[in-house]
FIVEXDO-123830 format. One record per residue (C-alpha): residue number from 0; x, y, z. Coordinates in pm, whole numbers, plus 50000, padded with zeros to 5 digits. Layout:
N
> NUM X Y Z
...
! end
This chain:
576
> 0 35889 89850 83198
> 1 35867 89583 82926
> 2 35504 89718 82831
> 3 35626 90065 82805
> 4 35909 89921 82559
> 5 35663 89708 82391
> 6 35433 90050 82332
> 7 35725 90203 82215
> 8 35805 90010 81979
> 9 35460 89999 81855
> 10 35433 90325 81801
> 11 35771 90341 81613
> 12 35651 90064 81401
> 13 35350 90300 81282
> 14 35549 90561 81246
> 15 35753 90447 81018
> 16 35440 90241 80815
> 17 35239 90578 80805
> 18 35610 90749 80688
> 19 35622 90496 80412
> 20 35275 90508 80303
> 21 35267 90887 80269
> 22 35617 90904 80074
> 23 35498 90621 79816
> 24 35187 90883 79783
> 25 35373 91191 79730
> 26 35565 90955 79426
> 27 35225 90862 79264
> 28 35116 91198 79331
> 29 35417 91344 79158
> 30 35411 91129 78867
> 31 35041 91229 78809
> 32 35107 91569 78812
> 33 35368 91565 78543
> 34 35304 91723 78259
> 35 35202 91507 77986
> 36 35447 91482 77678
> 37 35321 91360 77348
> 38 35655 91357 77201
> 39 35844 91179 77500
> 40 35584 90928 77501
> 41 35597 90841 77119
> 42 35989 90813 77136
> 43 35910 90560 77433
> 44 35667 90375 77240
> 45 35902 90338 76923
> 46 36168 90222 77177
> 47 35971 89967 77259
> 48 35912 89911 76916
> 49 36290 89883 76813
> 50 36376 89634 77077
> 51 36053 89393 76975
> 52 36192 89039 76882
> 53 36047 89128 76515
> 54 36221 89470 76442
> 55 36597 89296 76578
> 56 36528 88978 76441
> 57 36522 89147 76054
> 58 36791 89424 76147
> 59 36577 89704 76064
> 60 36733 89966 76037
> 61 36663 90202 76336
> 62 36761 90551 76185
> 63 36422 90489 76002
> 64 36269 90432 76314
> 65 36378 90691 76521
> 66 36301 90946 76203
> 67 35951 90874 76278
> 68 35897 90922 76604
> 69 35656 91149 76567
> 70 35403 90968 76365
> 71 35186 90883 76722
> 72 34918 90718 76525
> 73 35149 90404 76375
> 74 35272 90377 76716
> 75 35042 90039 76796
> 76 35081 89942 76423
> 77 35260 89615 76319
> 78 35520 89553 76074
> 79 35547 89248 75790
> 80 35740 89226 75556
> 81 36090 89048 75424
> 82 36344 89319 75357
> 83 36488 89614 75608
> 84 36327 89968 75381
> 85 36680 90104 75405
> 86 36811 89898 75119
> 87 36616 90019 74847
> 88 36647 90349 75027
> 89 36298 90315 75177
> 90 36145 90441 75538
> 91 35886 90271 75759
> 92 35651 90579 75698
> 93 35696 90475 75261
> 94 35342 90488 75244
> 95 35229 90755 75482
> 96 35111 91004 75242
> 97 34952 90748 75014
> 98 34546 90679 75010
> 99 34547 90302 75053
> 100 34235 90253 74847
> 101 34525 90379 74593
> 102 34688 90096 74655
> 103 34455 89828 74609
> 104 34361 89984 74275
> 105 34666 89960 74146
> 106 34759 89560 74301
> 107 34408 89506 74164
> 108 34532 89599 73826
> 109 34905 89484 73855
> 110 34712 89147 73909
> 111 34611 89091 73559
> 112 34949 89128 73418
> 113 35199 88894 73329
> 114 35496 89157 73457
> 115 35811 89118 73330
> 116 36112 89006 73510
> 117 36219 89376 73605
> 118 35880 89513 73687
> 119 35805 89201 73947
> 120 36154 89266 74118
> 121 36042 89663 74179
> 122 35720 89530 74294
> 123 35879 89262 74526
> 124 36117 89501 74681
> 125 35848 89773 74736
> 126 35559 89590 74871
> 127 35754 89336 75120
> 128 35989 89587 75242
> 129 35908 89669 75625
> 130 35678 89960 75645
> 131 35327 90079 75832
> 132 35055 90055 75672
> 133 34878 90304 75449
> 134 34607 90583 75484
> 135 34267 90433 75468
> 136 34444 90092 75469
> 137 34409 89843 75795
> 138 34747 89670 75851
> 139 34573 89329 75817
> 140 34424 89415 75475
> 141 34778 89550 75378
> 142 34869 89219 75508
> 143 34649 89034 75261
> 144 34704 89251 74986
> 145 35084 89080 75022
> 146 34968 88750 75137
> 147 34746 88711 74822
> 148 34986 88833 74568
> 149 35263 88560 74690
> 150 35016 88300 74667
> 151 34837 88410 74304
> 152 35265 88378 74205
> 153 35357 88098 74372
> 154 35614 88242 74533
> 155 35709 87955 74763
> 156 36081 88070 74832
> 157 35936 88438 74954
> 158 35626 88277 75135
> 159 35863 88032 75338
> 160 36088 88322 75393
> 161 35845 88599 75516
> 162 35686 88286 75751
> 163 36039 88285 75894
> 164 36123 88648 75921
> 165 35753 88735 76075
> 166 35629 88526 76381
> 167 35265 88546 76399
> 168 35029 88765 76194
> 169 34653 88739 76068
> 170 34560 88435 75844
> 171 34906 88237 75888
> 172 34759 87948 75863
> 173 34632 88033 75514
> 174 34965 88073 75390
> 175 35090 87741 75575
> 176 34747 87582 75405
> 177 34912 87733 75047
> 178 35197 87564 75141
> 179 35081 87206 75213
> 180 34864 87160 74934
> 181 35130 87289 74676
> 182 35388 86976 74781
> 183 35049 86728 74839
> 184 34938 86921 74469
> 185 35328 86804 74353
> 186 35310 86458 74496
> 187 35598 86561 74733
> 188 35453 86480 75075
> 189 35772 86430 75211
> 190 35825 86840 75167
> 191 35453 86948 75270
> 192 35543 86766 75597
> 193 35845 86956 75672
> 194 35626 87258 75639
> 195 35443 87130 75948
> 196 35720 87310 76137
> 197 35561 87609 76027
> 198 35235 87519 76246
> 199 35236 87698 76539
> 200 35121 87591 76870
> 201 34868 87913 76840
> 202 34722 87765 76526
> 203 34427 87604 76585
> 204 34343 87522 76221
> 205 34144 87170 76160
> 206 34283 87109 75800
> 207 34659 87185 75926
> 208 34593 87003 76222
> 209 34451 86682 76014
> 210 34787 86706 75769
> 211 34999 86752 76110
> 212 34840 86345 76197
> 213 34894 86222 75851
> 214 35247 86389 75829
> 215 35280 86162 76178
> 216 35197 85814 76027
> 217 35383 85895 75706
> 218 35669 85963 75976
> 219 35568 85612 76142
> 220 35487 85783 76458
> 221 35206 85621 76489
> 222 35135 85654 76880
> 223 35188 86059 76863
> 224 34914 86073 76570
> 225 34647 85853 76745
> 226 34725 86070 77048
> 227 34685 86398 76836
> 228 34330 86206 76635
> 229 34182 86159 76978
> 230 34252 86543 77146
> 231 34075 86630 76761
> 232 33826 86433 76831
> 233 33758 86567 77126
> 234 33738 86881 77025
> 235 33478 86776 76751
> 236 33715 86937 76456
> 237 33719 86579 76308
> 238 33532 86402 76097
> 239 33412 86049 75984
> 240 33566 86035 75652
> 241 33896 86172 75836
> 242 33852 85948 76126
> 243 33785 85632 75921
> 244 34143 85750 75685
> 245 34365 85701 75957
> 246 34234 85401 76090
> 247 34282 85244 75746
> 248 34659 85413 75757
> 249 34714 85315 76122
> 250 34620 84949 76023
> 251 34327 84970 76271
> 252 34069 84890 76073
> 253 33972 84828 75680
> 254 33805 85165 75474
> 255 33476 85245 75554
> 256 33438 85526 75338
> 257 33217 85464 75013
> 258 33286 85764 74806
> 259 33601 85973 74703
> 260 33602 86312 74835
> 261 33723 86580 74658
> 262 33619 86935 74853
> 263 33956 87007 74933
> 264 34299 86876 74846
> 265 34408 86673 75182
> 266 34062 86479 75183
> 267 34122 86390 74818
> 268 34467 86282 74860
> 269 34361 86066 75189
> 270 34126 85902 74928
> 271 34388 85798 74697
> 272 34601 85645 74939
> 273 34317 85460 75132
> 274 34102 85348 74852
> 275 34224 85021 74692
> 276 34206 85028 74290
> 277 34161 85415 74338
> 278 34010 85577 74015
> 279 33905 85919 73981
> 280 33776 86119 73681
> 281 33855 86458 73655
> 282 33632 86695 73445
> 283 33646 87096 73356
> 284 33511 87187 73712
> 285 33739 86955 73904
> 286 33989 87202 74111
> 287 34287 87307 73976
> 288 34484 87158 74280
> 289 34334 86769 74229
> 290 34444 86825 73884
> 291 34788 86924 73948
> 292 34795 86623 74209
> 293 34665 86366 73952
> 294 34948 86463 73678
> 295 35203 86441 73962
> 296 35110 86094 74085
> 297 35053 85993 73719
> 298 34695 85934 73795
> 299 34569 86050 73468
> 300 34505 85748 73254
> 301 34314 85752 72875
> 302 34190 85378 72904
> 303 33968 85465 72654
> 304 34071 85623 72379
> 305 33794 85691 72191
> 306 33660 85875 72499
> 307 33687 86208 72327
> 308 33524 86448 72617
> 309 33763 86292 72849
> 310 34033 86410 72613
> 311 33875 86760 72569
> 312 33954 86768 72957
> 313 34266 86723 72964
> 314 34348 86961 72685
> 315 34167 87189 72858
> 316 34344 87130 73192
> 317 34675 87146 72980
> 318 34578 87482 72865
> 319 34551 87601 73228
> 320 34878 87482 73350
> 321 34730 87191 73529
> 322 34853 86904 73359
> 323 35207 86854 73183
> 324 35142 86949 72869
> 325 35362 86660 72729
> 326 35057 86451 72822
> 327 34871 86541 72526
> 328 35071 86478 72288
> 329 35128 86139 72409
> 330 34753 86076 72422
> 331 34758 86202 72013
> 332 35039 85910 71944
> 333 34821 85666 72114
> 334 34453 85741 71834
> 335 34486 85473 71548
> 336 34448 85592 71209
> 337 34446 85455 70900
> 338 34775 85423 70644
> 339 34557 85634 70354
> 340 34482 85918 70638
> 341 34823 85948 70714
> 342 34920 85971 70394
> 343 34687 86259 70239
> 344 34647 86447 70655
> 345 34653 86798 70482
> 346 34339 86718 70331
> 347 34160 86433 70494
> 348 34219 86623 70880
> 349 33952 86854 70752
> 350 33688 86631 70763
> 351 33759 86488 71101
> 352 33666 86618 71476
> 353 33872 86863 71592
> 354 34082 86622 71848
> 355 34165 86330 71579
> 356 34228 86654 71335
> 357 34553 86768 71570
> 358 34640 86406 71636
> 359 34674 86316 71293
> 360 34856 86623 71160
> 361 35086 86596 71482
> 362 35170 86179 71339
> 363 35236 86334 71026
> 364 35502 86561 71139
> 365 35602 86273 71361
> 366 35642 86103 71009
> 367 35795 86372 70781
> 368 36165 86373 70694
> 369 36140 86696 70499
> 370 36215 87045 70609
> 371 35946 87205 70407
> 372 35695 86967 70567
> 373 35764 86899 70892
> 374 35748 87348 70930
> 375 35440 87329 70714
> 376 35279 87066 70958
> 377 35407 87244 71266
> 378 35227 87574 71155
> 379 34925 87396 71079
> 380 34906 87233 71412
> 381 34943 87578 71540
> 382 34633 87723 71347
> 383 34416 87425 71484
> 384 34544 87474 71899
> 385 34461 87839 71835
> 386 34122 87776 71651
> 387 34032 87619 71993
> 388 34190 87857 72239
> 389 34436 87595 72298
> 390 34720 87786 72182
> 391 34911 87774 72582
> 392 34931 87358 72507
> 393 35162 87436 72195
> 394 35348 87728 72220
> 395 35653 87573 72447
> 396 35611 87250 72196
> 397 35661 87432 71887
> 398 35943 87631 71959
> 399 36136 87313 72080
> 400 36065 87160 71789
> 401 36158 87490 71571
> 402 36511 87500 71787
> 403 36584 87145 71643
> 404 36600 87270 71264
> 405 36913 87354 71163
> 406 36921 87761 71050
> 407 37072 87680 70697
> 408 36855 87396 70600
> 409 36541 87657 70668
> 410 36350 87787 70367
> 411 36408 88198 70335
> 412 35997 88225 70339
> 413 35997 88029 70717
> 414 36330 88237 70857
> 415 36099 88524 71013
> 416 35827 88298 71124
> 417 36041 88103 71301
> 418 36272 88293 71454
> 419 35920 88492 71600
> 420 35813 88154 71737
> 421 36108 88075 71938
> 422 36073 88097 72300
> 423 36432 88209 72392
> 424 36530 88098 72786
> 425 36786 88312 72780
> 426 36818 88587 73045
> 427 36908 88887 72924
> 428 37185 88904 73183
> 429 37313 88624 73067
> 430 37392 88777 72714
> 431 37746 88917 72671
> 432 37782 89309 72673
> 433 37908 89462 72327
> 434 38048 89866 72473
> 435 38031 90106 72184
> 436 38227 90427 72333
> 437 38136 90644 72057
> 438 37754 90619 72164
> 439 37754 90703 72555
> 440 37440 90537 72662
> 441 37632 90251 72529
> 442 37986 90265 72642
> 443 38187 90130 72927
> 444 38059 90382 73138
> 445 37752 90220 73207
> 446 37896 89941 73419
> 447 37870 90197 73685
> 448 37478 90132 73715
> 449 37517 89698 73697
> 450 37828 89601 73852
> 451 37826 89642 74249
> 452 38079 89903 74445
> 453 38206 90062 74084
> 454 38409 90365 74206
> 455 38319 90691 74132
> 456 38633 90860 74083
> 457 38704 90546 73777
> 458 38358 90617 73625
> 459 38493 91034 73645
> 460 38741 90945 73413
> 461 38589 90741 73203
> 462 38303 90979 73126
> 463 38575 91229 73088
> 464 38773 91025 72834
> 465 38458 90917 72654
> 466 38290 91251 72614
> 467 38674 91359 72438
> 468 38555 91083 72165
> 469 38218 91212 72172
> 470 38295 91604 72096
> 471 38455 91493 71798
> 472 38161 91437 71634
> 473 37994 91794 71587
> 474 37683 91592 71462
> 475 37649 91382 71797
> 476 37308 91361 71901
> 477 37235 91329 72294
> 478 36958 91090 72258
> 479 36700 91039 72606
> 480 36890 90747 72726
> 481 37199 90939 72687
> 482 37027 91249 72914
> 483 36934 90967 73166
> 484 37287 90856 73178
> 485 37376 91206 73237
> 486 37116 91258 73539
> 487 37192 90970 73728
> 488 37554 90974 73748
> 489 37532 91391 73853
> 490 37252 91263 74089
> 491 37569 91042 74238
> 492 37782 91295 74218
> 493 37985 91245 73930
> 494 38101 91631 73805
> 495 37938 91618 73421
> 496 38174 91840 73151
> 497 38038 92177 73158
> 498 38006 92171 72755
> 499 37715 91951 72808
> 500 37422 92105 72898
> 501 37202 91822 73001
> 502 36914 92024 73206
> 503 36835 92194 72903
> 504 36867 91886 72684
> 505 36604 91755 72916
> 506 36335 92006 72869
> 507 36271 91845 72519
> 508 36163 91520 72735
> 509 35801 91557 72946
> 510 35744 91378 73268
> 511 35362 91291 73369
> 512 35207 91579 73625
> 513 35066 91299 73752
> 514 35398 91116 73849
> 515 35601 91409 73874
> 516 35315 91530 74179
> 517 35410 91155 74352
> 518 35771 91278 74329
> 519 35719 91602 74482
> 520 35524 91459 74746
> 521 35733 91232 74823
> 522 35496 90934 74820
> 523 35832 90646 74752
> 524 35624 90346 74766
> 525 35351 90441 74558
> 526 35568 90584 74241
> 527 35697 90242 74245
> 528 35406 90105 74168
> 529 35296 90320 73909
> 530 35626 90311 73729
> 531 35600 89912 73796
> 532 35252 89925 73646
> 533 35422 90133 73357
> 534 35660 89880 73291
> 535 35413 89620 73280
> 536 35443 89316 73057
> 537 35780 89496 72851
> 538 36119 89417 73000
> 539 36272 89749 73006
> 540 36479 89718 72696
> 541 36203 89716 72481
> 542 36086 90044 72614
> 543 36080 90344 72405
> 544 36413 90561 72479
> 545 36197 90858 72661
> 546 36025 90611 72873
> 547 36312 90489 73041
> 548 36447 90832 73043
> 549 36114 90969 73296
> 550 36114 90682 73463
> 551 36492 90747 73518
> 552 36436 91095 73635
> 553 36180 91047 73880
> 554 36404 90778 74062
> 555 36653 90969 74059
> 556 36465 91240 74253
> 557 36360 91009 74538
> 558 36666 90852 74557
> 559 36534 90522 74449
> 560 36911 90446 74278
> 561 36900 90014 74351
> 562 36585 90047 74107
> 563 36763 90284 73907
> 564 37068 90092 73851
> 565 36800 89763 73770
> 566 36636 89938 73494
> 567 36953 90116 73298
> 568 37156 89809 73344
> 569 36885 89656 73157
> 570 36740 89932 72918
> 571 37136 90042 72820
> 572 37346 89762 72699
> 573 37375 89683 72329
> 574 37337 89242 72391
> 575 37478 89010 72182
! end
């Protein structure tokens, strides 16, 4: 009886086993047979994507997301940037009908321009808001292409902001490396070693890892760096001159090393802080960094000063933006001359070498109570930095020094001159606003494009009660700013008086094929580059009226209106 029960149950057991086995089948089975969906299975991959730590960490918006879904072939791509698109009116796919080899043209070019304080801002806002990459375009060379222009501009506020906003991404620890040597580079160690926090523990990066042990014994944790020295060293990423540094800084042992080492920044900076009566002279190949390093520690020392190619190097360095410019005219205070050269300098500098020729002319201006003189002197000095492509050392200097003359004690002949060779500080945003209501482009209608939330229905009866002024004048001329005006508030959907026919006042304006194609295609990202690459150098108020009128239009017609409102509130307004 018991072994009947016992086969009983048995059998029920495998029963049931078999039962299970077959019905978890039939469910694989069934899910293999199901028709594949290319569309469901996009919108689960950008799921996934919108609930990655990266995507709800920035607030991206999602409506961009899900918009996409059906671009399958971004589906494994990355994002990096700083800003969500949707602000500036963006999408992820910004740049999916662009070539990318486009793109690195134009950076390329963009590169070699000084751009002016609106044309960087477009550029900013374009290239680090979130998108995929480009056409043709790997997401890690897009990556660098963004990377390399934050470092070329020492942007240090954006590149500590996109390390916060993006995790990990290709060649982080170049941008950390940036990082470091510009506070070792600014004698502000105390900084670079905050941005040790930065340092991931994926980073395996010898240099960063050798600051991370300094940063440690500056710190006076002592134990934790000669823990972290010996796991280097046991990896064999250390060296002897690195090894025998912070032994010297740990108070283990005295320095061993011979000779100052100056193939990158940390090892240089280990050398002046381990090698008793440290001296170090810099010439015209020394790197820019060691340079910048030696100004900031005050390292740079004329003991000599009739050491003339020494000079040369430092004016040189000056030139560059390596060394405080202030330096050299300190150094020019220091060369003796005689009482009868100082006396006849506007003749007797010609005779001399080019260095002792500035110095003395710059001690006679020191020298010279008289108006006339001292702005003779001070162009003269000017001819002689520019004879020697020096002119960088002198410009900031001389418009100081022009700033310090009082306007009515300035000969008429030196009013233009001078007035040219002031370096004015002074934002344009910063200047007060003079409105002019009988010239629209310049009326108190255009604080709808620069002051934030302005409501529509106000700026409707404003344009209303301004164009009543306007009709007045039978001989009022709608000029292209006026037409852009026009545009962009209709584009916002302000109702524009039917007695002004602004479409046909805008066929007497052309618009690039070239550009207006971009438009048309829809190609966001890319227009902004070419209209930042436009822009250039110029700030936008010293662009020619039609400019900023195409420019205008085409923004308008992508709905680019934060970049809009950037360039009328600065092309429009009459400054004082």
């Amino acid at each position: 009886m018991k072994l009947s029960d016992l086969n009983k149950i048995f059998f029920f057991l495998i029963f049931f086993i078999t039962l299970g086995s077959s019905h978890a089948e039939d469910e694989i089975d069934i899910w293999k047979k199901k028709p594949s969906n290319k569309t469901d299975e996009a919108l689960e991959k950008q799921e996934l994507k919108i609930s990655s730590p990266l995507i709800n960490k920035n607030n991206i918006t999602t409506n961009n997301i899900v918009q996409e879904q059906a671009s399958a072939e971004v589906d494994n791509s990355l994002l990096y940037g700083i800003w969500d698109p949707d602000k500036y009116n963006f999408e992820l796919s910004m740049w999916s009908n662009t070539d990318g080899k486009n793109i690195q043209k134009t950076i390329s070019r963009l590169n070699k321009l000084k751009l002016s304080e609106t044309a960087e801002n477009i550029l900013l806002n374009t290239l680090f808001s979130y998108s995929y990459a480009p056409e043709n375009l790997s997401e890690k060379d897009f990556l660098n292409i963004k990377i390399n222009w934050l470092i070329k501009n020492k942007r240090d506020d954006l590149i500590e902001e996109f390390l916060t906003k993006n995790n990990d991404f290709p060649n982080k620890n170049k941008i950390i490396q940036y990082l470091v040597d510009r506070n070792i580079s600014k004698a502000n160690i105390k900084i670079g070693c905050e941005k040790v926090n930065f340092i991931g523990k994926d980073i395996k990066d010898p240099y960063l890892e050798k600051f991370k042990i300094y940063c440690l014994i500056f710190n006076n944790k002592k134990s934790q760096a000669q823990l972290l020295h010996d796991i280097l060293k046991e990896q064999k990423q250390s060296d002897k001159f690195f090894d025998n540094a912070v032994n010297v800084l740990l108070g283990v042992s005295e320095n061993k090393n011979k000779k100052i080492k100056d193939d990158n920044l940390l090892n240089f900076y280990l050398s002046s802080v381990t090698f008793s009566n440290f001296k170090y002279e810099p010439n015209d190949k020394t790197n820019r960094s060691i340079w910048e390093y030696m100004n900031s520690a005050n390292l740079i020392t004329i003991d000599d000063i009739t050491d003339k190619q020494k000079i040369e190097n430092i004016e040189i360095a000056a030139n560059k933006n390596q060394v405080d410019k202030s330096q050299i005219f300190k150094i020019y205070k220091k060369i003796p001359f005689e009482l009868n050269s100082l006396i006849n300098a506007k003749t007797v500098y010609q005779s001399m070498e080019k260095i002792e020729g500035r110095a003395l002319i710059y001690q006679k201006f020191l020298l010279s109570d008289n108006t006339q003189n001292k702005l003779d002197l001070l162009f003269l000095l000017k001819d002689l930095f520019k004879k020697d492509n020096l002119s960088n050392v002198y410009t900031e200097f001389l418009s100081d020094r022009l700033e310090e003359f009082d306007l009515n004690e300035i000969p008429e002949n030196y009013l233009n001159i001078v007035e040219r060779n002031i370096v004015s500080n002074k934002n344009l945003n910063q200047q007060k606003i003079k409105f002019d209501d009988k010239t629209l482009h310049r009326s108190k209608l255009i604080r709808y494009f620069y002051e934030k939330d302005y409501p529509i229905k106000k700026t409707q009866k404003e344009l209303d009660s301004i164009y009543k002024k306007i009709k007045r004048n039978k001989n009022y001329f709608y000029s292209a700013k006026d037409v852009a005006v026009l545009e962009s508030l209709e584009n916002d959907g302000i109702t524009i008086p039917k007695e002004i026919n602004h479409k046909s006042l805008s066929e007497n304006y052309n618009i690039p094929d070239s550009l207006n194609d971009l438009a048309e295609k829809g190609e966001k990202g890319y227009l902004a580059l070419k209209i930042v690459e436009i822009i250039g150098e110029d700030e936008v108020n010293n662009l020619d009226p039609e400019t900023i009128y195409f420019i205008t239009n085409l923004l308008n017609k992508l709905n680019l209106t934060e970049f809009r409102n950037e360039i009328l509130s600065t092309a429009l307004p009459l400054r004082i």
